[in-house]
Jmol script that loads the backbone (N, CA, C; Angstrom):
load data "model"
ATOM      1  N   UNK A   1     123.027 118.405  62.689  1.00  0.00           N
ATOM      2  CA  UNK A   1     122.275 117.314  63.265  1.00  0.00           C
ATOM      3  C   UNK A   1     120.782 117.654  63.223  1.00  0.00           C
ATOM      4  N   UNK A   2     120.006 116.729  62.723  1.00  0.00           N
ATOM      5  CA  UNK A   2     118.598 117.260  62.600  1.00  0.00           C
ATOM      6  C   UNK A   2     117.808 116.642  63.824  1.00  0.00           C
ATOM      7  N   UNK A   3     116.460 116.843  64.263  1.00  0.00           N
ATOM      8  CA  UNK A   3     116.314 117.149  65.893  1.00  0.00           C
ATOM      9  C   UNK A   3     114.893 116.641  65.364  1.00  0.00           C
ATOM     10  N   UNK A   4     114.896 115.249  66.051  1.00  0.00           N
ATOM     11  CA  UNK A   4     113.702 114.632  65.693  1.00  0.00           C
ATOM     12  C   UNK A   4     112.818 114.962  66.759  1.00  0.00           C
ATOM     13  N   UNK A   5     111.497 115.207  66.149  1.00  0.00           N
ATOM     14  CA  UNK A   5     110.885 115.740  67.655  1.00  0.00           C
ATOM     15  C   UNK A   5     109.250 115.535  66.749  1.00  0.00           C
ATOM     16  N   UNK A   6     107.776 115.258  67.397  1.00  0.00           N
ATOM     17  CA  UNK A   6     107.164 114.928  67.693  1.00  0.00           C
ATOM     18  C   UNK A   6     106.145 116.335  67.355  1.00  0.00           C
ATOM     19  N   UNK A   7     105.695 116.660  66.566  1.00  0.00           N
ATOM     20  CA  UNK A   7     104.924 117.466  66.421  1.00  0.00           C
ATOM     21  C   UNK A   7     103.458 117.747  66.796  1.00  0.00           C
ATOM     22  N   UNK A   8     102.558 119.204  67.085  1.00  0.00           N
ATOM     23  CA  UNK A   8     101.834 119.129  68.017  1.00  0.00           C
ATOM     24  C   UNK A   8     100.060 118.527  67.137  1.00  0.00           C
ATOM     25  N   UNK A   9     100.366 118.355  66.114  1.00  0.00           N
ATOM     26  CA  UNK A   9      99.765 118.360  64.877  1.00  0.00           C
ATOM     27  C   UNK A   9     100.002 116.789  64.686  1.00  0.00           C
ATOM     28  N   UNK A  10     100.571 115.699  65.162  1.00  0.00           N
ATOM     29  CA  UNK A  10     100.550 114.637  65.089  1.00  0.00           C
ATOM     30  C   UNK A  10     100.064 113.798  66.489  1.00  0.00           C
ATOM     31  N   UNK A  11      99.899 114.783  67.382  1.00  0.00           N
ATOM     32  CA  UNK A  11      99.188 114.454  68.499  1.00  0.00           C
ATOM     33  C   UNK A  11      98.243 114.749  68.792  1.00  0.00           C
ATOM     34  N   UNK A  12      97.424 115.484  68.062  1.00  0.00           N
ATOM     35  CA  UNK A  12      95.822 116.158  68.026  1.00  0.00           C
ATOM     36  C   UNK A  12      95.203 115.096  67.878  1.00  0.00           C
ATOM     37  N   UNK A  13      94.147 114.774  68.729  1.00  0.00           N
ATOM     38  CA  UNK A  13      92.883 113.639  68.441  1.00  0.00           C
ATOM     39  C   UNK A  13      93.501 112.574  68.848  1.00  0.00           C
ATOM     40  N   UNK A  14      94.612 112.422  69.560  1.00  0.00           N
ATOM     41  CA  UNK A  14      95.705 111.148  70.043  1.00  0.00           C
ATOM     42  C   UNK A  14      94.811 110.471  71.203  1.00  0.00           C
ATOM     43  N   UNK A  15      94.451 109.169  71.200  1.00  0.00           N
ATOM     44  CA  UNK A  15      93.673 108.580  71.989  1.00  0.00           C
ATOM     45  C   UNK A  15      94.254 107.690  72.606  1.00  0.00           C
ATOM     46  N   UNK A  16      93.736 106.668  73.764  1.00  0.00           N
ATOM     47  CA  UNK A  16      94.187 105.592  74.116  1.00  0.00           C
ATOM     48  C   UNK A  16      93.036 104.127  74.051  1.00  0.00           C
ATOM     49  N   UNK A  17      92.697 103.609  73.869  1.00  0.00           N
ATOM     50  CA  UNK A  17      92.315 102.264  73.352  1.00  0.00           C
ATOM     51  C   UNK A  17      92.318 101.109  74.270  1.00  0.00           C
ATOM     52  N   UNK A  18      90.954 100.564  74.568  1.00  0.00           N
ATOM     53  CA  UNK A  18      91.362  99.094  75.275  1.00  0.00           C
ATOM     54  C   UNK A  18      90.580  98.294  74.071  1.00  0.00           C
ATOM     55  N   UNK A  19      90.899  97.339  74.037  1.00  0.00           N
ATOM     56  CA  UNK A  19      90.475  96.240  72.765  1.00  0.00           C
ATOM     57  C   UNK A  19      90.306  94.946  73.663  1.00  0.00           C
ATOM     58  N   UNK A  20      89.117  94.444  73.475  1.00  0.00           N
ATOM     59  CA  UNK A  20      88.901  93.932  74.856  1.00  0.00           C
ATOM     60  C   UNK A  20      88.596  92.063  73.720  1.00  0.00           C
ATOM     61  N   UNK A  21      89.348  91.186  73.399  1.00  0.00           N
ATOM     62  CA  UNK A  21      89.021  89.794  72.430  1.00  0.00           C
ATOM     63  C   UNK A  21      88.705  89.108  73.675  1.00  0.00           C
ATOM     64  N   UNK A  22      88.797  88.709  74.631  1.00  0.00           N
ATOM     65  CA  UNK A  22      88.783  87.994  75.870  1.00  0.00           C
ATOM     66  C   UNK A  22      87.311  87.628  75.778  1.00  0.00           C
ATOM     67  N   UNK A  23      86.749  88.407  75.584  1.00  0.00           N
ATOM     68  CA  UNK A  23      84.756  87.993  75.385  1.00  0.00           C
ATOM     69  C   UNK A  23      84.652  87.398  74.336  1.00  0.00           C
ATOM     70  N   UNK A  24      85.857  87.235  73.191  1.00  0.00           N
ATOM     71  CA  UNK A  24      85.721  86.441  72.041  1.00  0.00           C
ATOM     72  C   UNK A  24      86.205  84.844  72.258  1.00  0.00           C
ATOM     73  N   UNK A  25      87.299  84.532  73.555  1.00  0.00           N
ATOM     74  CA  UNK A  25      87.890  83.343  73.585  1.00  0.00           C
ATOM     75  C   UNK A  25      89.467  83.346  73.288  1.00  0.00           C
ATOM     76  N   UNK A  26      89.885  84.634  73.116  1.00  0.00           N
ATOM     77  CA  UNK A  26      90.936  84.987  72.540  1.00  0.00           C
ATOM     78  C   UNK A  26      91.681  85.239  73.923  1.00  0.00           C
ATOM     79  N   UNK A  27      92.524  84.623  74.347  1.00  0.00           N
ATOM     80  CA  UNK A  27      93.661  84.233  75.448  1.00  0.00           C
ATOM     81  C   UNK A  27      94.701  85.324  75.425  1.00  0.00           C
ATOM     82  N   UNK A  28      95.411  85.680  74.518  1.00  0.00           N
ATOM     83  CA  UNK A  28      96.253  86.758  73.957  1.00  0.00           C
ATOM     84  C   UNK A  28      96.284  87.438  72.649  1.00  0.00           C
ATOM     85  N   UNK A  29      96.983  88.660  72.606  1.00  0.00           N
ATOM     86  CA  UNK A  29      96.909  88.815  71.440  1.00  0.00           C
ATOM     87  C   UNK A  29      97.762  90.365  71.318  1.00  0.00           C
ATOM     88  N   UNK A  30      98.156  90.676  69.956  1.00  0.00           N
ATOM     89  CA  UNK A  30      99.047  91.935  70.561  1.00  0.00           C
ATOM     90  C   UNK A  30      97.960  93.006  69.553  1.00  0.00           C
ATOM     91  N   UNK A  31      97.921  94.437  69.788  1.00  0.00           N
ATOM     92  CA  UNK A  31      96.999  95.427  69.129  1.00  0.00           C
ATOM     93  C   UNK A  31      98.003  96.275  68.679  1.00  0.00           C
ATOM     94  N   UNK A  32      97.526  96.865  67.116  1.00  0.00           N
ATOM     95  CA  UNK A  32      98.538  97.741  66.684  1.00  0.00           C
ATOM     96  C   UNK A  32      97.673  99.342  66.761  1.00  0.00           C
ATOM     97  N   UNK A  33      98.560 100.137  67.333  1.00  0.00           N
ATOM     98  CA  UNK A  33      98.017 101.457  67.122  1.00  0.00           C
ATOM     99  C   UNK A  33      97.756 102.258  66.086  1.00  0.00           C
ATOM    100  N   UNK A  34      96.659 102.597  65.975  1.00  0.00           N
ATOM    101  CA  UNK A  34      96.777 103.343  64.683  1.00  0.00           C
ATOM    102  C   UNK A  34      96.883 105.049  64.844  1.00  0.00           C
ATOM    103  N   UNK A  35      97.640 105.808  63.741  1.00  0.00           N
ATOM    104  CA  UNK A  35      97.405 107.288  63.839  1.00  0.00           C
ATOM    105  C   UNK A  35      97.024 107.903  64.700  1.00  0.00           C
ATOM    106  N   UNK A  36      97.546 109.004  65.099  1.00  0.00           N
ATOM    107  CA  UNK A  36      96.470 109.390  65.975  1.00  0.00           C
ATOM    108  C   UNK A  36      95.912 109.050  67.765  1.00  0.00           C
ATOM    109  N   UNK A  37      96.267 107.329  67.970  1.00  0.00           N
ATOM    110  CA  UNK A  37      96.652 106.764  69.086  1.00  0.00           C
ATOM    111  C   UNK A  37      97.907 107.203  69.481  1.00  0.00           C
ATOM    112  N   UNK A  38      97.706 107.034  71.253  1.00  0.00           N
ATOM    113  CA  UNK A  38      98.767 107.315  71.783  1.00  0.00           C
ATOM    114  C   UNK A  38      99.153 105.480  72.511  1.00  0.00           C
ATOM    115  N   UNK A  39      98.304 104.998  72.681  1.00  0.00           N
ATOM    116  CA  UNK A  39      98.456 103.471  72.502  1.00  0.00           C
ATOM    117  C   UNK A  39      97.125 102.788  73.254  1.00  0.00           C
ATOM    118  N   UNK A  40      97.076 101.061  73.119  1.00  0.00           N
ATOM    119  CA  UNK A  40      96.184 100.895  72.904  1.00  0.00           C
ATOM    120  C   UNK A  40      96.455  99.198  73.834  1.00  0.00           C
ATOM    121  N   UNK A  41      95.573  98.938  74.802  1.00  0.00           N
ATOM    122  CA  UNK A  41      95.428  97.930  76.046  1.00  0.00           C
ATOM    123  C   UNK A  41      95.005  96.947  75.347  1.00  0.00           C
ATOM    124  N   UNK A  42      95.425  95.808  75.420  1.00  0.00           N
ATOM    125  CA  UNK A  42      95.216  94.656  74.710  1.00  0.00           C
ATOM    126  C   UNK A  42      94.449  93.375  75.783  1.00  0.00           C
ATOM    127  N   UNK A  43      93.142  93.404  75.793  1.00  0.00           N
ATOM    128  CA  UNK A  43      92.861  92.481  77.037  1.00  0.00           C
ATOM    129  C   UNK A  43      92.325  91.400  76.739  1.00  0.00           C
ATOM    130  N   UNK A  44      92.944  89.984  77.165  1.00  0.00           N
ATOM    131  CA  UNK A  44      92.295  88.104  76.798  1.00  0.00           C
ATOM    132  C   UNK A  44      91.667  88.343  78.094  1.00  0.00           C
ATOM    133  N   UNK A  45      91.235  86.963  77.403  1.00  0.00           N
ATOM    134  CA  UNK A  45      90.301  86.230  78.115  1.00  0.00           C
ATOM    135  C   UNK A  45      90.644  85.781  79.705  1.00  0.00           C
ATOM    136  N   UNK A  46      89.969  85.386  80.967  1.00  0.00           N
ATOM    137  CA  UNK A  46      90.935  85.004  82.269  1.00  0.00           C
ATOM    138  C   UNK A  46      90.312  83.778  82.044  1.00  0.00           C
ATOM    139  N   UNK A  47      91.482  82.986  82.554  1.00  0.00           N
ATOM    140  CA  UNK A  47      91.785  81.618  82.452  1.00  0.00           C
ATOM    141  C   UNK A  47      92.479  81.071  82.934  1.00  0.00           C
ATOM    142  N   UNK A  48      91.895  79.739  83.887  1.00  0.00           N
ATOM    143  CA  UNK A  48      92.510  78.862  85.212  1.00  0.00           C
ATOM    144  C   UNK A  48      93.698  78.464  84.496  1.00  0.00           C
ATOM    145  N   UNK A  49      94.490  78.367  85.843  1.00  0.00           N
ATOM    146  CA  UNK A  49      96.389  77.962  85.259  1.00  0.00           C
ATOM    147  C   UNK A  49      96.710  77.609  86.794  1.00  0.00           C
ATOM    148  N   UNK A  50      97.479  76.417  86.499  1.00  0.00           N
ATOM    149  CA  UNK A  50      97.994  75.918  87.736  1.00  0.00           C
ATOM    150  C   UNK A  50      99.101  76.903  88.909  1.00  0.00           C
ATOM    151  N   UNK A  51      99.263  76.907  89.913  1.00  0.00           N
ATOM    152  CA  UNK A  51     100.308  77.341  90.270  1.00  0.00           C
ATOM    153  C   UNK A  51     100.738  76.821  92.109  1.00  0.00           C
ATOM    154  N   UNK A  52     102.005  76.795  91.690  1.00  0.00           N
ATOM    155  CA  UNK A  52     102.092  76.284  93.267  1.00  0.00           C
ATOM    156  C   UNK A  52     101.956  77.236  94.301  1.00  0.00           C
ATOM    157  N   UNK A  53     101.518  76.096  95.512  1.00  0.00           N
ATOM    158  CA  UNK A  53     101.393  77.422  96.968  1.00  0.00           C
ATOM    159  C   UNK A  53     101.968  76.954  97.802  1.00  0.00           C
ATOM    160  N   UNK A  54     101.901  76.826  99.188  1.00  0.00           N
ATOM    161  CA  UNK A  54     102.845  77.017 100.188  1.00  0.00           C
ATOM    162  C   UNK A  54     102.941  75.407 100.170  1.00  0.00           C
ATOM    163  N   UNK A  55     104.107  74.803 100.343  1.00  0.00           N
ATOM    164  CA  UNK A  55     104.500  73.596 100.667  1.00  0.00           C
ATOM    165  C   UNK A  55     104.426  72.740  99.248  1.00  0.00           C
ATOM    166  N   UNK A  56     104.552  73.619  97.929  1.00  0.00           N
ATOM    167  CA  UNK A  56     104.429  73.017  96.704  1.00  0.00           C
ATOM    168  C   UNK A  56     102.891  72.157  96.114  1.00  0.00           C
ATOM    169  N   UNK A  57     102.506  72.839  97.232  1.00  0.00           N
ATOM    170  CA  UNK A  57     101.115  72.524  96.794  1.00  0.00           C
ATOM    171  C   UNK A  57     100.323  72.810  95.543  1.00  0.00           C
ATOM    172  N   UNK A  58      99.702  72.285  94.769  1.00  0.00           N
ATOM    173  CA  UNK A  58      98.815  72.675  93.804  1.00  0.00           C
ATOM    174  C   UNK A  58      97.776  73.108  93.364  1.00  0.00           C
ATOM    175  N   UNK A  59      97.701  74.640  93.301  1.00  0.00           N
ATOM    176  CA  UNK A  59      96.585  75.162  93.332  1.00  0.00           C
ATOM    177  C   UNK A  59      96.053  75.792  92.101  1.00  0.00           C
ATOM    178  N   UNK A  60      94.716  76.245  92.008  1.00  0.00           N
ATOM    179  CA  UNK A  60      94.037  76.567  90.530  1.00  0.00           C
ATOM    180  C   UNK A  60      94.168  78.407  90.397  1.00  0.00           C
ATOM    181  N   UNK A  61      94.536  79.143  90.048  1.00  0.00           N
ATOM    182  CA  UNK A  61      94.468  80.570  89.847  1.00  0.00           C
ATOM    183  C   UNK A  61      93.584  80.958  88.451  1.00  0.00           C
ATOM    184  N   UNK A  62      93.030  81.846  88.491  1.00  0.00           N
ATOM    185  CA  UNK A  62      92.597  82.994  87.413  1.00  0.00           C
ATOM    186  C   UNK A  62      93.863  83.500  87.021  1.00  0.00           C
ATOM    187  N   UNK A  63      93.837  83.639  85.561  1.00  0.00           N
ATOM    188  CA  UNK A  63      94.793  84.691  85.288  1.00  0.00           C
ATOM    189  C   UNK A  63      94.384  85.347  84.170  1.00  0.00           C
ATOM    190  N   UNK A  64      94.854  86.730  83.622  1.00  0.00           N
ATOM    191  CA  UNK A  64      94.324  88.016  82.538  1.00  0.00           C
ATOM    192  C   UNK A  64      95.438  88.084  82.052  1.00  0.00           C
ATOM    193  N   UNK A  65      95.709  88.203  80.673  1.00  0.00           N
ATOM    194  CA  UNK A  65      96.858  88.334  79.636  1.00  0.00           C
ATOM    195  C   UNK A  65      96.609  89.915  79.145  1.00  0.00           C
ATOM    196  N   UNK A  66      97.315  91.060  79.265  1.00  0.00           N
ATOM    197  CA  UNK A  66      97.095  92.123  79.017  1.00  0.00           C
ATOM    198  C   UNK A  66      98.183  92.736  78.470  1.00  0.00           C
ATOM    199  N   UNK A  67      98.105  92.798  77.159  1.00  0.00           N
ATOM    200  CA  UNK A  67      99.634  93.777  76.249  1.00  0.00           C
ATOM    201  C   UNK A  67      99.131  95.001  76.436  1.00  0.00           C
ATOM    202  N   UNK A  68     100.199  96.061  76.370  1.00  0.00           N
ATOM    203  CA  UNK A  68     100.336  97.260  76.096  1.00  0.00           C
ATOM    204  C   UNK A  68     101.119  97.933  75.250  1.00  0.00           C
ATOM    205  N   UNK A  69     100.838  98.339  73.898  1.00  0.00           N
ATOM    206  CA  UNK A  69     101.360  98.577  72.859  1.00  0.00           C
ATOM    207  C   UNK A  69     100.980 100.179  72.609  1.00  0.00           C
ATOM    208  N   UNK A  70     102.028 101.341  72.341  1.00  0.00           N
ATOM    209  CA  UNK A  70     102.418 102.383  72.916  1.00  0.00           C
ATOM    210  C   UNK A  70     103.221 103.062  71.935  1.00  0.00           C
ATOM    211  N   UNK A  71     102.731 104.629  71.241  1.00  0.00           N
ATOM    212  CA  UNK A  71     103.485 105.887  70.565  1.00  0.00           C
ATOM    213  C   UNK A  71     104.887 106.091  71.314  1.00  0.00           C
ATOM    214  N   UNK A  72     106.328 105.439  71.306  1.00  0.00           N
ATOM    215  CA  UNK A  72     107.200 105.754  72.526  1.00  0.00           C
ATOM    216  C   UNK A  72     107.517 107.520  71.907  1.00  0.00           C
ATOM    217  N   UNK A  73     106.638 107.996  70.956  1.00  0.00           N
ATOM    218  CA  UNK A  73     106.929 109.600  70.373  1.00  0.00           C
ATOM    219  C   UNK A  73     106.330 110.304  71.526  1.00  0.00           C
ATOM    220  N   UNK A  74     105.375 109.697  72.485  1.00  0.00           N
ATOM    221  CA  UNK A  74     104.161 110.246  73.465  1.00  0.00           C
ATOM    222  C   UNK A  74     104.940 109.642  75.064  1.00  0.00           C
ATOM    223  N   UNK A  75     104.517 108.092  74.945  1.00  0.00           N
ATOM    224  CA  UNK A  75     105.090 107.879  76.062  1.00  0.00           C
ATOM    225  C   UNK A  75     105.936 107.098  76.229  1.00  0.00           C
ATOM    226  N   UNK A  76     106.913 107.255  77.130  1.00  0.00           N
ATOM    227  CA  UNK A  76     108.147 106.494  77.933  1.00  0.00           C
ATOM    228  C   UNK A  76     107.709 105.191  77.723  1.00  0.00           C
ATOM    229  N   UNK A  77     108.914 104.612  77.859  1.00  0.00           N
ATOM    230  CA  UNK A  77     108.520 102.877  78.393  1.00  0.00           C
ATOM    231  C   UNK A  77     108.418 102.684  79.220  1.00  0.00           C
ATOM    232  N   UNK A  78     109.120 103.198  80.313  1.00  0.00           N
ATOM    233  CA  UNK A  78     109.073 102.997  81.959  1.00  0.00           C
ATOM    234  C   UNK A  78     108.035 103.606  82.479  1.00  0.00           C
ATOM    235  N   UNK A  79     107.179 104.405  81.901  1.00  0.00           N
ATOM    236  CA  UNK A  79     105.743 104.913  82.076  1.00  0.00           C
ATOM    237  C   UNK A  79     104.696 104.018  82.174  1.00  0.00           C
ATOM    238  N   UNK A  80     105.215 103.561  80.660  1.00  0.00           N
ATOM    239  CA  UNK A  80     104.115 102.307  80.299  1.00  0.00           C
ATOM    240  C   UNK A  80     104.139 100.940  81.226  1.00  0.00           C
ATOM    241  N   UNK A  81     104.687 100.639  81.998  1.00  0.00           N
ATOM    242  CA  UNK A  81     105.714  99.936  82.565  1.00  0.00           C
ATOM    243  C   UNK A  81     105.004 100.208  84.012  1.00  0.00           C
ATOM    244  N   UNK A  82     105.213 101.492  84.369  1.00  0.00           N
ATOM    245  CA  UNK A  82     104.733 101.213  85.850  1.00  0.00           C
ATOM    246  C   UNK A  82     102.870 101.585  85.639  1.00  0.00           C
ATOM    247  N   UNK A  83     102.161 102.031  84.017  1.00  0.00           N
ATOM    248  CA  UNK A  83     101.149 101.345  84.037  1.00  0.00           C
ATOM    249  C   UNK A  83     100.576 100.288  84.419  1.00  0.00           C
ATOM    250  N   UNK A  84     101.463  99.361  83.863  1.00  0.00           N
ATOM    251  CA  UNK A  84     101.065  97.917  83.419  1.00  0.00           C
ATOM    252  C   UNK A  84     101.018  97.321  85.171  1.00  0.00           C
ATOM    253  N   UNK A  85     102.227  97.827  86.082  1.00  0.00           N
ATOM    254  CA  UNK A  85     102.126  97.986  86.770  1.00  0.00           C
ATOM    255  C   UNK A  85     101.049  98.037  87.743  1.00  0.00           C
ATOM    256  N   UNK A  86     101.067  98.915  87.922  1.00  0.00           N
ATOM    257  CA  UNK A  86      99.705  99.693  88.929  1.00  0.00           C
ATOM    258  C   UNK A  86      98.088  98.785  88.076  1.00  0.00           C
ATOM    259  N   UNK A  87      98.111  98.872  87.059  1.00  0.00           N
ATOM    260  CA  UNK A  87      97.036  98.023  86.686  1.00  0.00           C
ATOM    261  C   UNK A  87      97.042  96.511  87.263  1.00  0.00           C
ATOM    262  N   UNK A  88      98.343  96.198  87.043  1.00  0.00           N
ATOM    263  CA  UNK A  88      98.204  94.792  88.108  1.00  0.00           C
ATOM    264  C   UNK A  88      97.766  94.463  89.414  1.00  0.00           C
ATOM    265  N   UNK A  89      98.474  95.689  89.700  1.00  0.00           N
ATOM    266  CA  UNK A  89      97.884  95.829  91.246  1.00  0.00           C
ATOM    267  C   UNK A  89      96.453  95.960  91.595  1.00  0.00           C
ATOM    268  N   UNK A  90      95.943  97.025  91.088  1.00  0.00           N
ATOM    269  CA  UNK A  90      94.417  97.131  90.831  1.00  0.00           C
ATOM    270  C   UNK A  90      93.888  96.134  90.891  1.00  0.00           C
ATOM    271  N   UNK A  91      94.026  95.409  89.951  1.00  0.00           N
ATOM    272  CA  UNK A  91      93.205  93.910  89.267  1.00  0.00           C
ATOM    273  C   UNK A  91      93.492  92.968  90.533  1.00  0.00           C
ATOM    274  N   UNK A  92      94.401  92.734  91.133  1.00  0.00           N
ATOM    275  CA  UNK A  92      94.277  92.089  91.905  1.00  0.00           C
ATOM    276  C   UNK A  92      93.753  91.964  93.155  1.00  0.00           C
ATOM    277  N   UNK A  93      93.676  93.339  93.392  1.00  0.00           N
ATOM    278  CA  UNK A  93      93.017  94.186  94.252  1.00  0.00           C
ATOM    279  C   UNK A  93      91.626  93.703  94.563  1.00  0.00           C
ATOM    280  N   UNK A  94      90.623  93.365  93.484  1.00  0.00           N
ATOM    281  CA  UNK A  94      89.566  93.014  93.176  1.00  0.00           C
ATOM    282  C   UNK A  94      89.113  91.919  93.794  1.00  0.00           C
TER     283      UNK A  94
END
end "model"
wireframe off; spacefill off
backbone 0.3
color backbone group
C-alpha cells in the first residue's frame, strides 16, 4: 500500500490569501489556489437583502459573501469550517 503523504518541500513558501472583488462589484465568486498556497478567502461585495424579523416583519440587512477554498493536504475541512465560523462571528461582531 503506498502512503500518500504531503511533503515538507511542497509546503515551503505555503501562504494564505484574501482576494478581496467586492471593491470591484463582484457579489461572489470562488478563488483557486495556486502552488504553494495553503488556501485562499474569497471576499464580495456587502449588499442589502431582505429578511424577516420578529412578527414576519420586513426588514433590510447587510450581507458579505465569503468562500473559502483550501490545500485539504494542509488543512482539515472542519478547520476550515469552524474558520469560516469564528470569522462570522467576528464580522458580526462589528
Amino acid at each position: 500500500m503506498q502512503r500518500k503523504a504531503i511533503t515538507e518541500e511542497a509546503l515551503t513558501g505555503g501562504t494564505f490569501t484574501i482576494s478581496n472583488l467586492g471593491i470591484y462589484g463582484v457579489d461572489s465568486f470562488n478563488a483557486v489556489i495556486l502552488p504553494a498556497q495553503t488556501g485562499i478567502l474569497s471576499v464580495g461585495s456587502i449588499v442589502g437583502k431582505p429578511v424577516r424579523g420578529k412578527d414576519d416583519e420586513l426588514l433590510w440587512s447587510s450581507a458579505m459573501s465569503v468562500t473559502l477554498t483550501v490545500d485539504h493536504r494542509a488543512v482539515d475541512g472542519l478547520t476550515a469550517a469552524k474558520f469560516l465560523s469564528d470569522l462570522k462571528s467576528m464580522v458580526q461582531a462589528l
